[in-house]
C-alpha positions in Angstrom: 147.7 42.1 99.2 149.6 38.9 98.5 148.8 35.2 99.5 150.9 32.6 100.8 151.0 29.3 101.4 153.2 28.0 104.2 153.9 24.2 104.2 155.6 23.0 107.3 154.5 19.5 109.2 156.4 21.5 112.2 153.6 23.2 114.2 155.8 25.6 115.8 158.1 26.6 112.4 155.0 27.2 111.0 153.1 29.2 113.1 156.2 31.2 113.3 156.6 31.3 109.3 153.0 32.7 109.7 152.9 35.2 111.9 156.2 36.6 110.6 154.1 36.9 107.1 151.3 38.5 108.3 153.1 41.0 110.4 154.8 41.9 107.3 151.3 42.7 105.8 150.9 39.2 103.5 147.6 36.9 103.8 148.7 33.4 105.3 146.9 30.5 104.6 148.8 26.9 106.2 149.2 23.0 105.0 150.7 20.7 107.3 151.8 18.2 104.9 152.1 17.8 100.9 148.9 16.7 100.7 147.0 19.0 102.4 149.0 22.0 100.4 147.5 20.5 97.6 144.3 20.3 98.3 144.7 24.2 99.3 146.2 24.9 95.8 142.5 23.5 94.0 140.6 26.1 95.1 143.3 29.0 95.7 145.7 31.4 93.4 148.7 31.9 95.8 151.4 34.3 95.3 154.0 32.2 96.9 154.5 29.1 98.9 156.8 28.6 101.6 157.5 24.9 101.7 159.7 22.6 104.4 162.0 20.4 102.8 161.6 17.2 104.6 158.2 16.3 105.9 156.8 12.9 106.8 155.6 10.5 103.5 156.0 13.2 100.9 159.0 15.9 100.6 158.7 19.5 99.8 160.5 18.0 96.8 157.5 15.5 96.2 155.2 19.0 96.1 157.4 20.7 93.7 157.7 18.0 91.2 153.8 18.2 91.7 153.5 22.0 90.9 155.9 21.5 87.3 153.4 18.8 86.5 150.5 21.4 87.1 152.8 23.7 85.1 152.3 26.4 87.8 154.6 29.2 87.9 154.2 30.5 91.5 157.0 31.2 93.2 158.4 28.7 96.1 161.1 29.3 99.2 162.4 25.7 100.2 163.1 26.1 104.0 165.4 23.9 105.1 167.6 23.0 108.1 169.0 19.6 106.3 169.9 21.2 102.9 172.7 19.9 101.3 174.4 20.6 97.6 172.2 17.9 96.3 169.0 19.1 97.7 169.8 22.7 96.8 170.7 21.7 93.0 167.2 19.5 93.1 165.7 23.0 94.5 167.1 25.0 91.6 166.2 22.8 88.9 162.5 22.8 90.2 162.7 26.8 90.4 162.3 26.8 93.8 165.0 29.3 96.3 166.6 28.0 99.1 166.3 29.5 102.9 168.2 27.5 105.2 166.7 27.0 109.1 167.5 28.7 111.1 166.6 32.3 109.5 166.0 35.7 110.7 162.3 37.0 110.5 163.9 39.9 107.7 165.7 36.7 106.1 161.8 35.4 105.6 160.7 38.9 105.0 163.3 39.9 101.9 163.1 36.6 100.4 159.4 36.7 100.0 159.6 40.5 98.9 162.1 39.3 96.2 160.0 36.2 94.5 156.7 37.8 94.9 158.1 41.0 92.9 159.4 38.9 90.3 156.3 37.0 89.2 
């Protein structure tokens, strides 16, 4: 069974993002900001992360800079109901996909399915 990591300073996205995982059979593990993702990445081999673009102090940009310093290659979904062309080329070029807010649960559900599958 695959693990994820959802990253969302909104309580309510998140726990949504959650539970939508888990129904759909994935372990869930949450960080509420870029620096407590990180700290969940030490001691933790996730399958995906989920990840809000904007956040308070550091951006889910900020955290994917992070990961190509770490050179990890786990898969990332930028959520995002702000995204623009710039954020979505800045997205790309960090290998992350793009799911803009508001998405359906089987929007969540397929996009997951299709980066976890392609590790």
């Amino acid at each position: 069974m695959s693990w994820i990591l959802v990253v969302d300073d909104d309580s309510i996205c998140r726990d949504s993002m959650r539970k939508i995982l888990e129904r759909g059979g994935y372990n869930v593990e949450v960080a509420t900001d870029v620096d407590s993702a990180l700290d969940a990445l030490k001691g933790n081999n996730f399958d995906l992360m989920v990840c809000d673009f904007r956040m308070p102090g550091k951006s889910g940009l900020d955290l994917l800079s992070e990961l190509q310093v770490r050179n990890s290659r786990m898969p990332v979904v930028m959520v995002s109901a702000f995204a623009d062309s710039e954020t979505e080329k800045k997205s790309v070029k960090l290998g992350a996909r793009l799911l803009r807010k508001p998405f359906r649960r089987q929007e969540l559900l397929d996009e997951t399915s299709r980066c976890i599958h392609h590790i």
